[in-house]
PQR file of N, CA, C, O and H, with PARSE charges and radii, in Angstrom:
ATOM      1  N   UNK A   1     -21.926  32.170  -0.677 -0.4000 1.5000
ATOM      2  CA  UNK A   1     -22.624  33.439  -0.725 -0.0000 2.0000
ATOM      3  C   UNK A   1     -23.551  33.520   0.481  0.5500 1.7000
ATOM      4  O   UNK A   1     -24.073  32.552   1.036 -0.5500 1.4000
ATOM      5  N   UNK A   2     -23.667  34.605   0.761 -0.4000 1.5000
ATOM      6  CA  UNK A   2     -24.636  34.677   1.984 -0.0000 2.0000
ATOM      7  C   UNK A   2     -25.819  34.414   1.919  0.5500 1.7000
ATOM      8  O   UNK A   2     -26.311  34.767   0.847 -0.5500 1.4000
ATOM      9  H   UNK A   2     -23.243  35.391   0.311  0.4000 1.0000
ATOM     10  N   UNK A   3     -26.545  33.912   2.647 -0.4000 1.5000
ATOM     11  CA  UNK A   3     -28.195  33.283   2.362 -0.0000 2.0000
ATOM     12  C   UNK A   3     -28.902  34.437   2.235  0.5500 1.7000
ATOM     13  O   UNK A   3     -29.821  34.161   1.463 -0.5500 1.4000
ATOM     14  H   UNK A   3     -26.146  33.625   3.518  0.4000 1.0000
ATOM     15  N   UNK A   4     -28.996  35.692   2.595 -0.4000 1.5000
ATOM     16  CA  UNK A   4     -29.537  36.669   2.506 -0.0000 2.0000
ATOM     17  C   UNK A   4     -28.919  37.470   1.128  0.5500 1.7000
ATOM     18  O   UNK A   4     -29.474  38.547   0.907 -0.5500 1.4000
ATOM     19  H   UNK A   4     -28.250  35.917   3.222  0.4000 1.0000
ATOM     20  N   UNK A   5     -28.043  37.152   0.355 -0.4000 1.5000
ATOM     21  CA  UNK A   5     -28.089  37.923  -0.743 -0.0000 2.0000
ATOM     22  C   UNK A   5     -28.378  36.922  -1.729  0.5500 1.7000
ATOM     23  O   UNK A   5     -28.789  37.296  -2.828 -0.5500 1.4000
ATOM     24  H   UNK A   5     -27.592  36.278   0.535  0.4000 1.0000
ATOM     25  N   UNK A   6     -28.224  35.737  -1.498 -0.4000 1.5000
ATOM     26  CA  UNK A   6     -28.457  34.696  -2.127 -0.0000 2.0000
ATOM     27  C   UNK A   6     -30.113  34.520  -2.453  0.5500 1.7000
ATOM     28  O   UNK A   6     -30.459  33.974  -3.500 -0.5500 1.4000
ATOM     29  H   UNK A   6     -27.890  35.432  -0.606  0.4000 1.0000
ATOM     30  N   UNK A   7     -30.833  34.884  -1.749 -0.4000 1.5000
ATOM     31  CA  UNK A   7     -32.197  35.050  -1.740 -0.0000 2.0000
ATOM     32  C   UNK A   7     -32.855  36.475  -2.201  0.5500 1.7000
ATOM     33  O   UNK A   7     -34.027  36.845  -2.131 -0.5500 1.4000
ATOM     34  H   UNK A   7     -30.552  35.328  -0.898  0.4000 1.0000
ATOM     35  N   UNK A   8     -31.564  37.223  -2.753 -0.4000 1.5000
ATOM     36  CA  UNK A   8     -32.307  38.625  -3.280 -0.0000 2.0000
ATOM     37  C   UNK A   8     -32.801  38.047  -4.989  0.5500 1.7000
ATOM     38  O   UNK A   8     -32.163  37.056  -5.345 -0.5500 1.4000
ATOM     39  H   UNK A   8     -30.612  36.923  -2.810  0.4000 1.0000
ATOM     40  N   UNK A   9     -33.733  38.519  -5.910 -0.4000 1.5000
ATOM     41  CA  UNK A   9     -34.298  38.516  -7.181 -0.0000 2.0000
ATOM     42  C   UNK A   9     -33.100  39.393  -7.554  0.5500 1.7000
ATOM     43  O   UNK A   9     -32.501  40.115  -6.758 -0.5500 1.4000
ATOM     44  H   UNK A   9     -34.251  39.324  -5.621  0.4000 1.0000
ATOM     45  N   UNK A  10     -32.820  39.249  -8.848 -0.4000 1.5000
ATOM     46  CA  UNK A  10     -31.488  39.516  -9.943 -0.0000 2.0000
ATOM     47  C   UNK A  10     -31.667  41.336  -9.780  0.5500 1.7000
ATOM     48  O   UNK A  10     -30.725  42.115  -9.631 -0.5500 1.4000
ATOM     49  H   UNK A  10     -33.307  38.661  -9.494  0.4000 1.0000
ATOM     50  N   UNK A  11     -33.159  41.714  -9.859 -0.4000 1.5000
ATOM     51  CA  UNK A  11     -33.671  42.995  -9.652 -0.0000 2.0000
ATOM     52  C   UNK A  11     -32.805  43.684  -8.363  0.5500 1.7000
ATOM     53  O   UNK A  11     -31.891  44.508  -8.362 -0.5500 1.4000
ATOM     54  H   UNK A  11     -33.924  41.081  -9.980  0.4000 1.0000
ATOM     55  N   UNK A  12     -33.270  43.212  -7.638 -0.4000 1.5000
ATOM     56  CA  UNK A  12     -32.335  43.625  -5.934 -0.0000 2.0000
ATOM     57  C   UNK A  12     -31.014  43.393  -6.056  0.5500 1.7000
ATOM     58  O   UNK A  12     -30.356  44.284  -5.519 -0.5500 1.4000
ATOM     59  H   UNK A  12     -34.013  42.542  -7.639  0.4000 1.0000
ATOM     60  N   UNK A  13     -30.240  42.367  -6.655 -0.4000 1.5000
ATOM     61  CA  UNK A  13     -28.812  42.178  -6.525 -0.0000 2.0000
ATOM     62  C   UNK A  13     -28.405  43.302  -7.494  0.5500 1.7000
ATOM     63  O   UNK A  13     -27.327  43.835  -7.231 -0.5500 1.4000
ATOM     64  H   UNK A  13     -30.775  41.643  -7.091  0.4000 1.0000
ATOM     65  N   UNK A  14     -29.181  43.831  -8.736 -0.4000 1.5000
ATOM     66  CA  UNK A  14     -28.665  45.211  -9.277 -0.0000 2.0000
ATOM     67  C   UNK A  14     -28.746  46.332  -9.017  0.5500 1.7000
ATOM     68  O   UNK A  14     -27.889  47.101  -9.452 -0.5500 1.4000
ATOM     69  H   UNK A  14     -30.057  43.398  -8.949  0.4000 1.0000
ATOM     70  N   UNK A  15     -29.626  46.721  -8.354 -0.4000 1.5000
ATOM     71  CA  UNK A  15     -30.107  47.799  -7.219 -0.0000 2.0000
ATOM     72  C   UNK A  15     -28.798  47.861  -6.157  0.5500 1.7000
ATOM     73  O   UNK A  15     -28.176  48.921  -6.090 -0.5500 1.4000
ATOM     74  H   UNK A  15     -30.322  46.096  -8.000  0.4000 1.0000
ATOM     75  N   UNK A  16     -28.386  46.713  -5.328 -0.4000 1.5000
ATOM     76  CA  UNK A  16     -27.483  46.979  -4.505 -0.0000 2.0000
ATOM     77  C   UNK A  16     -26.004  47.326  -5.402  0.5500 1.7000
ATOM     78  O   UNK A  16     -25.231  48.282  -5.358 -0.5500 1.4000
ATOM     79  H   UNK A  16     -28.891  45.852  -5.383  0.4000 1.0000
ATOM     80  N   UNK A  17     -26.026  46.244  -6.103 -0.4000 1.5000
ATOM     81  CA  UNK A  17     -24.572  46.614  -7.103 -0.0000 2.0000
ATOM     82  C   UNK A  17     -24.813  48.326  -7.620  0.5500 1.7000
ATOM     83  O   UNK A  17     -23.886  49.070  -7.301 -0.5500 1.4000
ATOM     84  H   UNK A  17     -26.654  45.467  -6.138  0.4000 1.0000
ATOM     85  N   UNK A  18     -25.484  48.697  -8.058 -0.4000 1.5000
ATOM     86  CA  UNK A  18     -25.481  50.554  -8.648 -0.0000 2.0000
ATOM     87  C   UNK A  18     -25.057  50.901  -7.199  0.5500 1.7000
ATOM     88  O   UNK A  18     -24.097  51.671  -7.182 -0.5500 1.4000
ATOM     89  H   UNK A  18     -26.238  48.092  -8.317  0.4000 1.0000
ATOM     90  N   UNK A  19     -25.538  50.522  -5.924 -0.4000 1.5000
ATOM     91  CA  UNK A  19     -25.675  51.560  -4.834 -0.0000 2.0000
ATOM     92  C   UNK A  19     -24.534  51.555  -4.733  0.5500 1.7000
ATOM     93  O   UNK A  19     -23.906  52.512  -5.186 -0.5500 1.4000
ATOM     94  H   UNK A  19     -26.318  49.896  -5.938  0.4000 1.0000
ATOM     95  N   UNK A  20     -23.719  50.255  -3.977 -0.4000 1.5000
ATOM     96  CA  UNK A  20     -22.103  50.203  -4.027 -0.0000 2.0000
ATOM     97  C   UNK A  20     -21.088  51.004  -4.729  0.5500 1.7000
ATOM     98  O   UNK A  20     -20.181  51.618  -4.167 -0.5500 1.4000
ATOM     99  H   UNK A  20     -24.228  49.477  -3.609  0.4000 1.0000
ATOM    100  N   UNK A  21     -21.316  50.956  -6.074 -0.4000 1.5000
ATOM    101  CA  UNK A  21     -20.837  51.377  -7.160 -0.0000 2.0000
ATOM    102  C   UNK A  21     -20.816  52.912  -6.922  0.5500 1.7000
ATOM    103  O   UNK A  21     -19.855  53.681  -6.934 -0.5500 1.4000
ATOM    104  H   UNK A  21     -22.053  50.458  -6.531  0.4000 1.0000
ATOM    105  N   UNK A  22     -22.257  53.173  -6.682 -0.4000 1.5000
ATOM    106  CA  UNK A  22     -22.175  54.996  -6.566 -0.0000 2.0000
ATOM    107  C   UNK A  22     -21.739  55.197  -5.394  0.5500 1.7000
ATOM    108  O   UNK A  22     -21.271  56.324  -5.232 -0.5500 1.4000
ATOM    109  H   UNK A  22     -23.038  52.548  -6.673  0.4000 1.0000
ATOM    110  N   UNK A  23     -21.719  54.535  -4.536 -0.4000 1.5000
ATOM    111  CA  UNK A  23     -21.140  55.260  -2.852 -0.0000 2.0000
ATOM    112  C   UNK A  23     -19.083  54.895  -3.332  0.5500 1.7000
ATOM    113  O   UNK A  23     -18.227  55.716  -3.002 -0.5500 1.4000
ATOM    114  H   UNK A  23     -22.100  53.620  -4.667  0.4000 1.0000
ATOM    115  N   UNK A  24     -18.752  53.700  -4.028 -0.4000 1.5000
ATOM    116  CA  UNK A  24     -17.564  53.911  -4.015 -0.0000 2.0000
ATOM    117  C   UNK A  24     -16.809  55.501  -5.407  0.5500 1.7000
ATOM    118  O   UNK A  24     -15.796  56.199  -5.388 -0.5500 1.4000
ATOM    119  H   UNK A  24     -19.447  53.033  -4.296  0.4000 1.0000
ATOM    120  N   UNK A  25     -17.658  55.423  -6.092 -0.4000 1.5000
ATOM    121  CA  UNK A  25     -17.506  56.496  -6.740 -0.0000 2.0000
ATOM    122  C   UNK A  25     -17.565  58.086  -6.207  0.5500 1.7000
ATOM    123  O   UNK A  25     -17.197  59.120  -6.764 -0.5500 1.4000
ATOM    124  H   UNK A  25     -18.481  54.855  -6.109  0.4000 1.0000
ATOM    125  N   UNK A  26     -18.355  57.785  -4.535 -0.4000 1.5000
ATOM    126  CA  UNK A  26     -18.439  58.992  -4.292 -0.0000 2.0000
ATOM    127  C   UNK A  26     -17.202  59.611  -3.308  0.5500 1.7000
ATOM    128  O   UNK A  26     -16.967  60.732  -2.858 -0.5500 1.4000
ATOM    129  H   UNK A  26     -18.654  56.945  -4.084  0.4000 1.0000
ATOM    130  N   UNK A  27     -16.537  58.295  -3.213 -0.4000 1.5000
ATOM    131  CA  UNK A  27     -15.231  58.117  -2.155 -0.0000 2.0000
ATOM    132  C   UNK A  27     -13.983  57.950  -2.844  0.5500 1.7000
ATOM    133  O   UNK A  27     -13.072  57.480  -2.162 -0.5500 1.4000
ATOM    134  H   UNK A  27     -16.728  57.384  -3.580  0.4000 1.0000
ATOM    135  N   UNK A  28     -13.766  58.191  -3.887 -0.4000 1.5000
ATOM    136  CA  UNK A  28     -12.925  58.109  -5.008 -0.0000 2.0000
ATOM    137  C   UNK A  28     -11.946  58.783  -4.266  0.5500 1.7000
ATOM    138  O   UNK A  28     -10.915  58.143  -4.061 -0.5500 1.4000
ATOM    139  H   UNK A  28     -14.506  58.573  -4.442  0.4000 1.0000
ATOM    140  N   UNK A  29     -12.027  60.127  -3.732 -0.4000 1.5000
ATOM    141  CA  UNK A  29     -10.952  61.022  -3.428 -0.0000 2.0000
ATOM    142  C   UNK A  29      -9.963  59.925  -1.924  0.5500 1.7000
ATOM    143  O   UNK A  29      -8.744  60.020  -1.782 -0.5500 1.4000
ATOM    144  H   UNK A  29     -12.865  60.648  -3.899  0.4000 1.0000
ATOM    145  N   UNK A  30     -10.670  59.194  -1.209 -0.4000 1.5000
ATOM    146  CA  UNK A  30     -10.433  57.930  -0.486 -0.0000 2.0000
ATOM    147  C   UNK A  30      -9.255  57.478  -0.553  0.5500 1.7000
ATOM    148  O   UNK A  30      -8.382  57.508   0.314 -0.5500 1.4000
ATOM    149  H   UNK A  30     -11.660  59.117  -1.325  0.4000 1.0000
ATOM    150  N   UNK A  31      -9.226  57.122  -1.423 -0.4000 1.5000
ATOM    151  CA  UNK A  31      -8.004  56.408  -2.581 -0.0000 2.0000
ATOM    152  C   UNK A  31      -7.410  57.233  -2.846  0.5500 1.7000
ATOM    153  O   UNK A  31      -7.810  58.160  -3.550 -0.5500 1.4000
ATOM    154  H   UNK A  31      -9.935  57.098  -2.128  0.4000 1.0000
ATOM    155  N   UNK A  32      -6.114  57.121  -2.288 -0.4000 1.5000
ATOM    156  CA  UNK A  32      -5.150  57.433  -3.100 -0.0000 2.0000
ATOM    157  C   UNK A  32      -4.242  56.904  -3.964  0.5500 1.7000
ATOM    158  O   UNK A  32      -3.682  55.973  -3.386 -0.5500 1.4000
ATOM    159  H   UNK A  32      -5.789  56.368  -1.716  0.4000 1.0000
ATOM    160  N   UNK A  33      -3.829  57.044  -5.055 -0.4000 1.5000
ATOM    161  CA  UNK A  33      -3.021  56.615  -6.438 -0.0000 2.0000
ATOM    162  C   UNK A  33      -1.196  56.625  -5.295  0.5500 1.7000
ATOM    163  O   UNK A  33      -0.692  57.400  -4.482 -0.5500 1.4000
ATOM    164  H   UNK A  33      -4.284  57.801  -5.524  0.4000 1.0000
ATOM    165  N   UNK A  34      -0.870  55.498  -5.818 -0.4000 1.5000
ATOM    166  CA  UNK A  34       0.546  55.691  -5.772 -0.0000 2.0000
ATOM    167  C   UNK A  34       1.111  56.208  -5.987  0.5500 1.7000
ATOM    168  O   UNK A  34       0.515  57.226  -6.341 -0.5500 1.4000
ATOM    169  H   UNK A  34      -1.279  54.869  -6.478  0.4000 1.0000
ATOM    170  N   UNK A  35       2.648  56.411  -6.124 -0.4000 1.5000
ATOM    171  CA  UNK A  35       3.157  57.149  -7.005 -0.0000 2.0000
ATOM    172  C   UNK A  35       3.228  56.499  -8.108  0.5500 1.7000
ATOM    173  O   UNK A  35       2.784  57.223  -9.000 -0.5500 1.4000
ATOM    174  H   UNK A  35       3.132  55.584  -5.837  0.4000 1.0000
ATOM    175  N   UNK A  36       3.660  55.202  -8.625 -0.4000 1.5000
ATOM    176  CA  UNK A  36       3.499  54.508  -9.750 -0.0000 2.0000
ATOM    177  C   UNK A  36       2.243  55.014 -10.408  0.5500 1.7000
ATOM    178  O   UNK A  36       2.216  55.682 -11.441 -0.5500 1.4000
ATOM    179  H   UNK A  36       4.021  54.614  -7.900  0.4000 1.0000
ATOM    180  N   UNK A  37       1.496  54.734  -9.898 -0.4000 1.5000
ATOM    181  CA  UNK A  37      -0.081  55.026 -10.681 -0.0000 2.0000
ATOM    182  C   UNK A  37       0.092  56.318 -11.120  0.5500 1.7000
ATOM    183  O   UNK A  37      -0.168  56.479 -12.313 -0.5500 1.4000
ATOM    184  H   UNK A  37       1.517  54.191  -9.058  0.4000 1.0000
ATOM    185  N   UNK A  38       0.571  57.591 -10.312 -0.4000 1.5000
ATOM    186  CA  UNK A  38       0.287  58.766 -10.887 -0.0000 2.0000
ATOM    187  C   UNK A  38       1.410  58.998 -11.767  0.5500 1.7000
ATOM    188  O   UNK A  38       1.126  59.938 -12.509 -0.5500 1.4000
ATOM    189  H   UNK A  38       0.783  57.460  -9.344  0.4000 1.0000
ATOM    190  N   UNK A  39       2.616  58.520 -12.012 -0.4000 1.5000
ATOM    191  CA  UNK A  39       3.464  58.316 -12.867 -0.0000 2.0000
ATOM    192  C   UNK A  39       2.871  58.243 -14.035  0.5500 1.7000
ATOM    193  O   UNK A  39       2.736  59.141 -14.866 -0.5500 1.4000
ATOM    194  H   UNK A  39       2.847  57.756 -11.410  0.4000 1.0000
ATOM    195  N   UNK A  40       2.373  56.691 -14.095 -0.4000 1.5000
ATOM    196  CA  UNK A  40       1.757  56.458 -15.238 -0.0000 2.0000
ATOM    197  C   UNK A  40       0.546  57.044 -15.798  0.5500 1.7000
ATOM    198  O   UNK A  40       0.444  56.853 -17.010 -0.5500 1.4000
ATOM    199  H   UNK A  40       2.482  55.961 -13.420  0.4000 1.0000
ATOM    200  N   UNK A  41      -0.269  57.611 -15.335 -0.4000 1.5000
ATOM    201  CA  UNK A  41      -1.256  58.619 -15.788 -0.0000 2.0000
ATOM    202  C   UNK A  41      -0.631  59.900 -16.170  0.5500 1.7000
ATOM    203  O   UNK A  41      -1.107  60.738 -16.935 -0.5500 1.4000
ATOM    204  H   UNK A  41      -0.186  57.765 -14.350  0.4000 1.0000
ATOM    205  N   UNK A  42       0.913  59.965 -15.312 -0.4000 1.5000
ATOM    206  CA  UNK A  42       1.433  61.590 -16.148 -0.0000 2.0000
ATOM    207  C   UNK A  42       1.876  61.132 -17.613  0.5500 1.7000
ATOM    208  O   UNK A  42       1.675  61.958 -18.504 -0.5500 1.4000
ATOM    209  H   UNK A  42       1.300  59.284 -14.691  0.4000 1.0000
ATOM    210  N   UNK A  43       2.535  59.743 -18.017 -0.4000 1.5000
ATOM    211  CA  UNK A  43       2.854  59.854 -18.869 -0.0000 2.0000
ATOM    212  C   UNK A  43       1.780  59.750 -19.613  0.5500 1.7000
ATOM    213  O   UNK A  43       1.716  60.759 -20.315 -0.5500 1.4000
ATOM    214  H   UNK A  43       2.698  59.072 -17.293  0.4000 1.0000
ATOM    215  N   UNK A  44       0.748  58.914 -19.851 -0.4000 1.5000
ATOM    216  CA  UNK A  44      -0.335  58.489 -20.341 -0.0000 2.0000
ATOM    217  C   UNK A  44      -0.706  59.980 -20.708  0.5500 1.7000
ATOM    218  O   UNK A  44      -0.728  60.229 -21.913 -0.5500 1.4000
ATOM    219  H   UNK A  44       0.799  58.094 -19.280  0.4000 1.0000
ATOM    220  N   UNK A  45      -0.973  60.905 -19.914 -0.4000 1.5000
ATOM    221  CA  UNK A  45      -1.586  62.447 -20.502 -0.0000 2.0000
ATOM    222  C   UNK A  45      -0.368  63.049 -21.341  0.5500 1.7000
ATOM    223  O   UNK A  45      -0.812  63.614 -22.340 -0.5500 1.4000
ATOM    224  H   UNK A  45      -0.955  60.703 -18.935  0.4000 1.0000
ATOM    225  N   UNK A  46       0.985  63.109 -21.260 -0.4000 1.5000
ATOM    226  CA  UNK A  46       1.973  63.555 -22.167 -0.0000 2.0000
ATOM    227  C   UNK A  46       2.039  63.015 -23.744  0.5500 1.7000
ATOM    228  O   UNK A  46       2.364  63.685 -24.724 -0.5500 1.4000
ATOM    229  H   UNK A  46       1.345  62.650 -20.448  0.4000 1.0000
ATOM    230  N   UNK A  47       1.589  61.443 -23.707 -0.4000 1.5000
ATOM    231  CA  UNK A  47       1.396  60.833 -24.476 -0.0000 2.0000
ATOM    232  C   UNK A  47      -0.213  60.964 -25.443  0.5500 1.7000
ATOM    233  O   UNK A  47      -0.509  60.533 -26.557 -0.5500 1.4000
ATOM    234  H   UNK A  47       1.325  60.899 -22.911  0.4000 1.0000
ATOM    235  N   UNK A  48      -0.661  61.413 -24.865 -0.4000 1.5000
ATOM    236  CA  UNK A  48      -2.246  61.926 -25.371 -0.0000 2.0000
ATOM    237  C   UNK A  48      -1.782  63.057 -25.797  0.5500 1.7000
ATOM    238  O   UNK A  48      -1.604  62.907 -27.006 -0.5500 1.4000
ATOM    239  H   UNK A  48      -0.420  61.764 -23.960  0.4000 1.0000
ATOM    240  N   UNK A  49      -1.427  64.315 -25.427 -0.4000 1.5000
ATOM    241  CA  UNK A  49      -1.181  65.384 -25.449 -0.0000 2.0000
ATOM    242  C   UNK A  49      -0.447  65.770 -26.470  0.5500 1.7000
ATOM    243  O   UNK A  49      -0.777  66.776 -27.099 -0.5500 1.4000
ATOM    244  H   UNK A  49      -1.572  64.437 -24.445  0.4000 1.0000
ATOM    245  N   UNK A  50       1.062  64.785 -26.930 -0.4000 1.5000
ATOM    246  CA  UNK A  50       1.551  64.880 -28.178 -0.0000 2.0000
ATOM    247  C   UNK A  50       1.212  64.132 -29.124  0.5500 1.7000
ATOM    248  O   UNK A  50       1.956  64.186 -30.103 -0.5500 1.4000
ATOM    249  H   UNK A  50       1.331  63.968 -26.419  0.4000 1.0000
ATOM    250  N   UNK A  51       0.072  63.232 -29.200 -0.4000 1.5000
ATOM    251  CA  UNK A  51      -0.054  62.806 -30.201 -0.0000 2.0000
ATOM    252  C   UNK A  51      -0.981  63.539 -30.808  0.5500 1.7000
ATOM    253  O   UNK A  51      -1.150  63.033 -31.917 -0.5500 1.4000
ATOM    254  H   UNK A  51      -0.533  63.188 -28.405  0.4000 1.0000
ATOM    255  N   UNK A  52      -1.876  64.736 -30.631 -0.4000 1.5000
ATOM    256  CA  UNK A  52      -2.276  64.982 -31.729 -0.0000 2.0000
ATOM    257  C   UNK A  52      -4.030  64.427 -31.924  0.5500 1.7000
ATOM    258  O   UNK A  52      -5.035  65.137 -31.934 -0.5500 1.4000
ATOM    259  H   UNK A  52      -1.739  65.148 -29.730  0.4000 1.0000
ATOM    260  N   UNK A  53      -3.934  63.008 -32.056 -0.4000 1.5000
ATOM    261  CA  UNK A  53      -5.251  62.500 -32.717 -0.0000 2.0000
ATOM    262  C   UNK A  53      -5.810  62.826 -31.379  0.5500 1.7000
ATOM    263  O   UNK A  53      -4.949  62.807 -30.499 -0.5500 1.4000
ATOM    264  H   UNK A  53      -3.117  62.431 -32.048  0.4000 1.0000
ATOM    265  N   UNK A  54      -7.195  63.164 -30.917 -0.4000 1.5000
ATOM    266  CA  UNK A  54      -7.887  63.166 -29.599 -0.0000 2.0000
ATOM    267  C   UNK A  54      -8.838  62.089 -29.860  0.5500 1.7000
ATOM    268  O   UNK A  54      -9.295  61.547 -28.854 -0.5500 1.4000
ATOM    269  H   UNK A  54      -7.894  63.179 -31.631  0.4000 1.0000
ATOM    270  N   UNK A  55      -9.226  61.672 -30.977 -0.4000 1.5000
ATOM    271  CA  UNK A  55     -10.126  60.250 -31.166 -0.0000 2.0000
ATOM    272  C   UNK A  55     -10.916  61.617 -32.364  0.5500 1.7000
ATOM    273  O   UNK A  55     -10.621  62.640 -32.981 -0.5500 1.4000
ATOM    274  H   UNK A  55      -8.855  62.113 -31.794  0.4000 1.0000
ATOM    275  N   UNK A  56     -12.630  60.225 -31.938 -0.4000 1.5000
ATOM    276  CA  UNK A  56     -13.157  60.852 -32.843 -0.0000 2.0000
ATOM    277  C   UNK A  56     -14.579  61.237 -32.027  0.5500 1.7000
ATOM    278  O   UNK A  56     -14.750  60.701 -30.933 -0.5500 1.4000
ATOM    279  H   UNK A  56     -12.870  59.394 -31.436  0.4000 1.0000
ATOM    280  N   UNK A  57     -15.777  62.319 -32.636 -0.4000 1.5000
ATOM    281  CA  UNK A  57     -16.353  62.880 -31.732 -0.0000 2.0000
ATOM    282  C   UNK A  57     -17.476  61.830 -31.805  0.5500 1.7000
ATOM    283  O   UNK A  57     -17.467  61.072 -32.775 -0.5500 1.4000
ATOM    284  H   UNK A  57     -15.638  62.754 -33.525  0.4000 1.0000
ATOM    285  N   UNK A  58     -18.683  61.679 -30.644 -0.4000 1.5000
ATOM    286  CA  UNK A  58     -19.421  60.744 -30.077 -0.0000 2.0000
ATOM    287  C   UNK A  58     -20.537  60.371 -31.030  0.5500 1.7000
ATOM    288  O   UNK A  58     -21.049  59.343 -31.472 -0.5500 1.4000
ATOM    289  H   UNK A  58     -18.690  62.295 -29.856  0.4000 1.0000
ATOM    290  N   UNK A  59     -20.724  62.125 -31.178 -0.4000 1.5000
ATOM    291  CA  UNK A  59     -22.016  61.835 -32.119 -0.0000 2.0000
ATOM    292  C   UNK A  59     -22.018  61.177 -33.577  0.5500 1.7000
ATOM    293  O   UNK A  59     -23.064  60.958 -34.189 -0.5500 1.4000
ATOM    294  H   UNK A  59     -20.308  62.961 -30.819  0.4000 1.0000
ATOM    295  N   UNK A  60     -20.647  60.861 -34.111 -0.4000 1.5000
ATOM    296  CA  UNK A  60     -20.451  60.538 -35.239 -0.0000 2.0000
ATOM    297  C   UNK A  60     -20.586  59.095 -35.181  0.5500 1.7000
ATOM    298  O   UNK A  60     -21.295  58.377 -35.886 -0.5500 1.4000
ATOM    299  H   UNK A  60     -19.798  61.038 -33.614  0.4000 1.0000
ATOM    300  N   UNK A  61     -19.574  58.683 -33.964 -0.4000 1.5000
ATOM    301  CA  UNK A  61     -19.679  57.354 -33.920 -0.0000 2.0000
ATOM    302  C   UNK A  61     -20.756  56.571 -33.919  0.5500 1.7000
ATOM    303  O   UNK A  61     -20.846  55.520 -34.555 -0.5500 1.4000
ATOM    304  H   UNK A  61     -18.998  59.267 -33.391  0.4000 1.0000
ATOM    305  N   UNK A  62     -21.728  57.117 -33.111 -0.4000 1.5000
ATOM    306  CA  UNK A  62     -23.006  56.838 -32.548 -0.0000 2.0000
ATOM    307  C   UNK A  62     -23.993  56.578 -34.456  0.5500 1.7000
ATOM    308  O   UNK A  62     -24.485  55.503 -34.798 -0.5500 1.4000
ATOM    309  H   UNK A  62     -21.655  57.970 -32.595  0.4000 1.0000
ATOM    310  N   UNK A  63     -24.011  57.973 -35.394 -0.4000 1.5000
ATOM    311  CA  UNK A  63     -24.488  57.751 -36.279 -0.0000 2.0000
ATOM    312  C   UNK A  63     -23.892  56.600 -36.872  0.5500 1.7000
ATOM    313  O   UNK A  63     -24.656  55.724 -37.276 -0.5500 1.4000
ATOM    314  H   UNK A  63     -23.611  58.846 -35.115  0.4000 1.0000
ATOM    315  N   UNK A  64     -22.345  56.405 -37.027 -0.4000 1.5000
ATOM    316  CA  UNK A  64     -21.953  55.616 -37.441 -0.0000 2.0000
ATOM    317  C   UNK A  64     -22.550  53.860 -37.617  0.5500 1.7000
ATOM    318  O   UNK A  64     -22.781  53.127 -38.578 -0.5500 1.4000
ATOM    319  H   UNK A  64     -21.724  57.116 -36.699  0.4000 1.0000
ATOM    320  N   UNK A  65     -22.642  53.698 -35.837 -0.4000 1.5000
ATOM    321  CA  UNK A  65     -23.006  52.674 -36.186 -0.0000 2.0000
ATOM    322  C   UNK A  65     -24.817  52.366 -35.906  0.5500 1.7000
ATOM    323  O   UNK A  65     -25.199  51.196 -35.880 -0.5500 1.4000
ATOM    324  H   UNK A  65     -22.455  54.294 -35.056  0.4000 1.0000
ATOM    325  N   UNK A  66     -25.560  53.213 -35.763 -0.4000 1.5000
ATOM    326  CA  UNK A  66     -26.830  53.170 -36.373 -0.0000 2.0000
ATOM    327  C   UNK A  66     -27.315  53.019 -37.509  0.5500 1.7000
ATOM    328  O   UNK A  66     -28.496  52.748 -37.726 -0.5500 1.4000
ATOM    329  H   UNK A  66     -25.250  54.163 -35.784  0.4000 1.0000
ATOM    330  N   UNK A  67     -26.152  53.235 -38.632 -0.4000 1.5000
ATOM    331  CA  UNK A  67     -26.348  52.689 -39.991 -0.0000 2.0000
ATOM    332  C   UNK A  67     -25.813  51.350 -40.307  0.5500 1.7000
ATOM    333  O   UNK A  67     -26.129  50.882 -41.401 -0.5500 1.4000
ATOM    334  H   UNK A  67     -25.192  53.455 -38.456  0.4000 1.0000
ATOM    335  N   UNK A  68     -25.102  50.703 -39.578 -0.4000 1.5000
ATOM    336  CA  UNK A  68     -25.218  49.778 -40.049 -0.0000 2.0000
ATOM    337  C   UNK A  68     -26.008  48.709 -38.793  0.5500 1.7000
ATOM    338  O   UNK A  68     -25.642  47.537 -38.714 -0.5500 1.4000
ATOM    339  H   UNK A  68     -24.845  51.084 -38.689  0.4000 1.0000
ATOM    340  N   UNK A  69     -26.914  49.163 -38.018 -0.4000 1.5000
ATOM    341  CA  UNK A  69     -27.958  48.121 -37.763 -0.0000 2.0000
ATOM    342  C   UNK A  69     -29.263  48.109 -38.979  0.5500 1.7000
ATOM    343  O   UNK A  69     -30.186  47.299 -38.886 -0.5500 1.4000
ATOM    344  H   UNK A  69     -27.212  50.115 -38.082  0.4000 1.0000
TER
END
């Protein structure tokens, strides 16, 4: 590891990790998907799409498991 990140506090090494994180998130369009990849995300949405169940909604879950802490 580099002596200079090696010497950052856990505080600073998470600070840089979010920054990374949000600058590669902001370059997303960057990347492009294969065709494999977008294959499989078409089927993946056809497959969402006919099944019907969409899950279940957030806020329920969320109460859900606040009752049993």
């Amino acid at each position: 590891m580099d002596a200079h990140l090696h010497a950052l506090s856990i505080e600073e090494k998470l600070q840089l990790v979010e920054e990374l994180w949000e600058s590669i998130a902001a370059d997303q369009a960057s990347l492009p998907l294969s065709d494999e990849q977008r294959q499989e995300l078409d089927r993946r949405l056809d497959e969402f799409d006919s099944d019907g169940d969409h899950g279940r909604d957030a806020t329920g879950v969320l109460d859900e498991i606040r009752q049993r802490l």
